[in-house]
VOKOL-670956 format. One record per residue (C-alpha): x, y negated, z. Coordinates in steps of 0.25 Angstrom, whole numbers, plus 2048, in hexadecimal, padded with zeros to 3 digits. Each point is the difference from the previous one (the first is absolute). Example, Ala and Ser with C-alpha at 12.3 -4.5 7.8 and 13.67 -1.06 7.14 Angstrom:
83181281F8067F27FE
***
This chain:
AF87D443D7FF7FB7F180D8017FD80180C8057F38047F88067FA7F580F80380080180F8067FD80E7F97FA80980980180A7F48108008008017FF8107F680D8028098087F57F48007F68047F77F580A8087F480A7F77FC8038097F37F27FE7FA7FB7F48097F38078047FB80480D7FF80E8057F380280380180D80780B7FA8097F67F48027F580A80480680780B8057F18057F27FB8017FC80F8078087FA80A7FA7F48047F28077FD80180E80980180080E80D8088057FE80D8067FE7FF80E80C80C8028097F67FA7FD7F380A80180880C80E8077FB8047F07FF80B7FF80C8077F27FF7F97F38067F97F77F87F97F37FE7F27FE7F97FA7F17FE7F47FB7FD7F67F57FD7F57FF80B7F97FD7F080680C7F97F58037F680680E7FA80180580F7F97FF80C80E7FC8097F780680E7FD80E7FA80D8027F98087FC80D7F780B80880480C7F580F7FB7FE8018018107FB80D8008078067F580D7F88018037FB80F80D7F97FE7F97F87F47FE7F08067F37FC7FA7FF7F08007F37F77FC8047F27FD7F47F78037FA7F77F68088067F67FA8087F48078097F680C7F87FE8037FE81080D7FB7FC7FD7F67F97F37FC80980980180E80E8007FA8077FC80F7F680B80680580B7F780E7FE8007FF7FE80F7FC80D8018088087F780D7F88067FB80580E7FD80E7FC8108017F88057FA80D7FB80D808
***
């Protein structure tokens, strides 16, 4: 994670840092953060068709892992929503065999 921290531009890899004048483009960066910040419209999760897998930490701190699988099962049935226990935000790095365990099962359906 440090070195990632350290070593990887988030900037150039999201399309928002300008080579040409090596600035970033705020109003690119703005509607990038929007993302993450506003929910999606309902409409658009329920028009989501393809299977799916969702992990979480039983810990999560940004979401509660219980009340998210309950809306994402209503508005997205062929979503698989998994809840790692004692893992927290990072469930890959707290269960790591947990984790890929389940997403080599749910490729291998």
């Amino acid at each position: 994670m440090a070195l990632c921290t350290r070593f990887y531009r988030v900037d150039k890899s999201l399309g928002i840092y300008n080579e040409s004048n090596s600035r970033v483009n705020y109003i690119k960066a703005l509607k990038v953060i929007a993302k993450f910040f506003f929910s999606v419209d309902k409409k658009r999760l329920v028009s989501f068709k393809n299977s799916g897998l969702l992990i979480f930490g039983e810990y999560e701190v940004l979401y509660n892992p219980k009340k998210i699988r309950k809306k994402i099962k209503k508005l997205i049935p062929n979503m698989k929503v998994e809840v790692i226990n004692d893992a927290g935000h990072a469930a890959i790095y707290d269960q790591p065999e947990e984790v890929n365990r389940k997403v080599i099962a749910f490729l291998s359906e």
